[in-house]
FIKOLZA-1660 file (N, C-alpha, C; in steps of 0.1 Angstrom, whole numbers, plus 5000, padded with zeros to 4 digits):
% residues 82
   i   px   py   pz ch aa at
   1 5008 4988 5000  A  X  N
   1 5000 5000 5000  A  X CA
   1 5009 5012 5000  A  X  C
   2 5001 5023 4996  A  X  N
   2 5012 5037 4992  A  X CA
   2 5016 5043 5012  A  X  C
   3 5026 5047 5010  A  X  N
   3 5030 5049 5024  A  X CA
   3 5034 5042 5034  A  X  C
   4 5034 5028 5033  A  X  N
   4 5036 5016 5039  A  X CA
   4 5050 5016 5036  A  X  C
   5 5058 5012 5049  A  X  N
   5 5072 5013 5048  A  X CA
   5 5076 5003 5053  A  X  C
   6 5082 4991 5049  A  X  N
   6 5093 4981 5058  A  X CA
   6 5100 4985 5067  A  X  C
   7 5101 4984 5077  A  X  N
   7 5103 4987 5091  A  X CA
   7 5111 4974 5092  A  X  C
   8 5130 4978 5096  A  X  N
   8 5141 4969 5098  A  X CA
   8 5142 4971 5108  A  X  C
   9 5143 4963 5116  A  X  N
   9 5153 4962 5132  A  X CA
   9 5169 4960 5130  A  X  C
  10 5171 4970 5140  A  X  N
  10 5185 4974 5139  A  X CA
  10 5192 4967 5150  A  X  C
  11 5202 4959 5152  A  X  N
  11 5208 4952 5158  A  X CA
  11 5221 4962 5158  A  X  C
  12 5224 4958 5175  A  X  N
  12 5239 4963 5182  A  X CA
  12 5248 4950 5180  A  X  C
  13 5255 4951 5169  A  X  N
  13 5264 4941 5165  A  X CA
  13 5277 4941 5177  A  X  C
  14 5278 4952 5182  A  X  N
  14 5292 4947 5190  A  X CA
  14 5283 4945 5207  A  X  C
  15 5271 4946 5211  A  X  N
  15 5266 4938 5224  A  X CA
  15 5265 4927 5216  A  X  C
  16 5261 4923 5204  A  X  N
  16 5260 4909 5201  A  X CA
  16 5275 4902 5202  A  X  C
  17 5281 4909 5198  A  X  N
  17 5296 4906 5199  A  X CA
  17 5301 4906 5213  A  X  C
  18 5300 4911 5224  A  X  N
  18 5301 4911 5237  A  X CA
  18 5294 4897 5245  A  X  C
  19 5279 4896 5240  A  X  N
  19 5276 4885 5240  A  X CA
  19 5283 4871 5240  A  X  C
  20 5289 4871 5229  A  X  N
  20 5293 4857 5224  A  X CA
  20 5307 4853 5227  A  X  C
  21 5311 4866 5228  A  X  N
  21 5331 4866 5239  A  X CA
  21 5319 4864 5252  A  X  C
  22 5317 4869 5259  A  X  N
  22 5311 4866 5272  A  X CA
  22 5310 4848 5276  A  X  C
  23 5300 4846 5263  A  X  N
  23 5295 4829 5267  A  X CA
  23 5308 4825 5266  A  X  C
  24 5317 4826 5252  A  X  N
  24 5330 4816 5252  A  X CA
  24 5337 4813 5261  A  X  C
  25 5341 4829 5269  A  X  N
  25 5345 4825 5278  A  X CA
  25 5339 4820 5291  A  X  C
  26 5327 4823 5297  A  X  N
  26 5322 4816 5310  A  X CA
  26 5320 4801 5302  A  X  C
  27 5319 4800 5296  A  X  N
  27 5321 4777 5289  A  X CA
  27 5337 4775 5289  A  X  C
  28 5343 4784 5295  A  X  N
  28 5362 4779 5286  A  X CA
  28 5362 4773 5274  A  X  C
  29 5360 4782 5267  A  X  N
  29 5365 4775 5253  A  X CA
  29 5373 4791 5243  A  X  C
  30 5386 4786 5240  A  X  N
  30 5391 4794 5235  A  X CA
  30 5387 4796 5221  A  X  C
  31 5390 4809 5212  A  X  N
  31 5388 4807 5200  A  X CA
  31 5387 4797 5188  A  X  C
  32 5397 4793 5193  A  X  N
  32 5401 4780 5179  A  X CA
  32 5388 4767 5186  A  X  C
  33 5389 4767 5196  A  X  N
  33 5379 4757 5197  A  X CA
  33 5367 4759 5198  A  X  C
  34 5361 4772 5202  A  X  N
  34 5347 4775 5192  A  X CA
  34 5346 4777 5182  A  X  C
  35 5355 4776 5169  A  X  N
  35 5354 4778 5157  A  X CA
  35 5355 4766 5152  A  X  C
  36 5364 4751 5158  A  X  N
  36 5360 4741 5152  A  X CA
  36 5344 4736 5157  A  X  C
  37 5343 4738 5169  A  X  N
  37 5327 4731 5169  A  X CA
  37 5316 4738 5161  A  X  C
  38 5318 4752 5156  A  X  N
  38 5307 4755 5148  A  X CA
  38 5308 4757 5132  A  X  C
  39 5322 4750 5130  A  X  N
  39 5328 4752 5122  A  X CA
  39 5330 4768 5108  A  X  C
  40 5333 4777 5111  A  X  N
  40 5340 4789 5112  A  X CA
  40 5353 4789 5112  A  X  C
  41 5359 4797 5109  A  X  N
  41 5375 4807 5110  A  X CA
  41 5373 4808 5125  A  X  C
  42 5387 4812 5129  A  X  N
  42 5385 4817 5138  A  X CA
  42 5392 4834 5138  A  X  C
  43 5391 4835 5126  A  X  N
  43 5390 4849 5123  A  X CA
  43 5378 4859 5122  A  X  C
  44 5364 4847 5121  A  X  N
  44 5355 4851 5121  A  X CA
  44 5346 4854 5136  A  X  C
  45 5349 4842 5145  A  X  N
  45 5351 4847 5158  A  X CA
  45 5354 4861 5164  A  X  C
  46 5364 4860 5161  A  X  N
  46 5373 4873 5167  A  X CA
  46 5365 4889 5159  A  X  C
  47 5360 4887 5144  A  X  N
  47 5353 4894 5139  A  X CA
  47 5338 4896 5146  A  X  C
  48 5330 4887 5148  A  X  N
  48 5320 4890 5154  A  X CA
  48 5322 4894 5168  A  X  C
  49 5333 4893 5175  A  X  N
  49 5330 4896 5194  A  X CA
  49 5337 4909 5193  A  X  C
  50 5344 4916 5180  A  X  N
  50 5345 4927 5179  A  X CA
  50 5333 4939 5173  A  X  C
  51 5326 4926 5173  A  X  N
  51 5312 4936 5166  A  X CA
  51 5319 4939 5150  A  X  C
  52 5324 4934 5146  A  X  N
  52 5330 4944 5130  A  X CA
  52 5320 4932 5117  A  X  C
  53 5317 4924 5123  A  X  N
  53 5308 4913 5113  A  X CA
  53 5297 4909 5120  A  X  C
  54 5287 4900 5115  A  X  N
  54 5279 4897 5122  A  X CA
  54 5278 4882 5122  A  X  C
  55 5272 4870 5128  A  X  N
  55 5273 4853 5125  A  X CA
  55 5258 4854 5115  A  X  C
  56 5260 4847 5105  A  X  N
  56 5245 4839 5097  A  X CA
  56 5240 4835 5108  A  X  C
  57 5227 4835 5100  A  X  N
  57 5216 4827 5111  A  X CA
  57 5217 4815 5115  A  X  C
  58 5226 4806 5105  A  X  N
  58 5229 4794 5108  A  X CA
  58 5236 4794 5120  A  X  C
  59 5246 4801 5119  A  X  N
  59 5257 4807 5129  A  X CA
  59 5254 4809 5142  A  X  C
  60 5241 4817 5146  A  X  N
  60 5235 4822 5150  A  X CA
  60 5230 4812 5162  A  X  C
  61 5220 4807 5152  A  X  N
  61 5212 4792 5160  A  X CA
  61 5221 4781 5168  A  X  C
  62 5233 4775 5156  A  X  N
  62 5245 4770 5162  A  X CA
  62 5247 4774 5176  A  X  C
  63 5251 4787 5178  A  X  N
  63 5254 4795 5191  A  X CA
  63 5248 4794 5203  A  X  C
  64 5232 4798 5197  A  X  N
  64 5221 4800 5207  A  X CA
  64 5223 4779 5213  A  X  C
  65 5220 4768 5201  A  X  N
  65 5222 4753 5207  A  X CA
  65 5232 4751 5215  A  X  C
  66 5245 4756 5211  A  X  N
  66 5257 4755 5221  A  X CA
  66 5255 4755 5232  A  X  C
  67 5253 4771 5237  A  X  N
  67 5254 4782 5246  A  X CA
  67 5239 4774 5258  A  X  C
  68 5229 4766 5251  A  X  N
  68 5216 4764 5256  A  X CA
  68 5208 4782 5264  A  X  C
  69 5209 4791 5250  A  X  N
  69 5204 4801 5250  A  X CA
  69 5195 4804 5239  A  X  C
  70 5184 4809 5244  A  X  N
  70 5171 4810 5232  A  X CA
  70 5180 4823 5227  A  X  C
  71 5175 4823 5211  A  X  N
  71 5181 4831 5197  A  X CA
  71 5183 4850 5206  A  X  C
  72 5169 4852 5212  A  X  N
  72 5166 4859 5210  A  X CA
  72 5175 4872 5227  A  X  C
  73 5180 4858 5232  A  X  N
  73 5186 4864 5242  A  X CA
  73 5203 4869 5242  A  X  C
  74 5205 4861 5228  A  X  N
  74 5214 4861 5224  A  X CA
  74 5218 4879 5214  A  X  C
  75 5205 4879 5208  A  X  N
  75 5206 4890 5200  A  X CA
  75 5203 4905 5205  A  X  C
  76 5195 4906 5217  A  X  N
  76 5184 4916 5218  A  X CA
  76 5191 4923 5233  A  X  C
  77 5198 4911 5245  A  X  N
  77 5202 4924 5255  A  X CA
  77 5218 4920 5260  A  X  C
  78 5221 4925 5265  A  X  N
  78 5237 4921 5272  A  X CA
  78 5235 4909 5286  A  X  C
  79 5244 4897 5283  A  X  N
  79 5242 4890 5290  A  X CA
  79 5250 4893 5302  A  X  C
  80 5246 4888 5317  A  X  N
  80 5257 4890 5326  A  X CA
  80 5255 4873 5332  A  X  C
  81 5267 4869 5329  A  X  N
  81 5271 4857 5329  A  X CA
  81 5280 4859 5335  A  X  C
  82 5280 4845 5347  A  X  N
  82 5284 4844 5356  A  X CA
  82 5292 4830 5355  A  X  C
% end
């Protein structure tokens, strides 16, 4: 319809990236070894927890199964993990 506009949600790629360094490390698992289990670079690691890239959705889900974190908690606020 005229005026009707797609409306994107904008993601904080570097809390998502804060995120994901956060889980790695409270699970001990260094970079190289979360990149073989989800199989990734581990260049790409280090790209996402700097916020400078973001993980595919595959990526993504992977993560959230790992971590045993729903998608959405993963994306949307800053975890404090303990």
């Amino acid at each position: 319809m005229p005026g009707d506009e797609m409306k994107t949600i904008g993601f904080d790629w570097k809390s998502i990236g804060n995120n994901i360094h956060q889980l790695r490390i409270s699970n001990d698992y260094s970079i190289s070894e979360l990149s073989k289990i989800i199989n990734v670079s581990s260049r790409s690691i280090k790209s996402w927890e700097k916020g400078l890239s973001a993980p595919s959705l595959k990526n993504i889900i992977n993560l959230s199964n790992l971590f045993l974190i729903k998608i959405d908690d993963l994306l949307c606020y800053s975890l404090e993990v303990k």
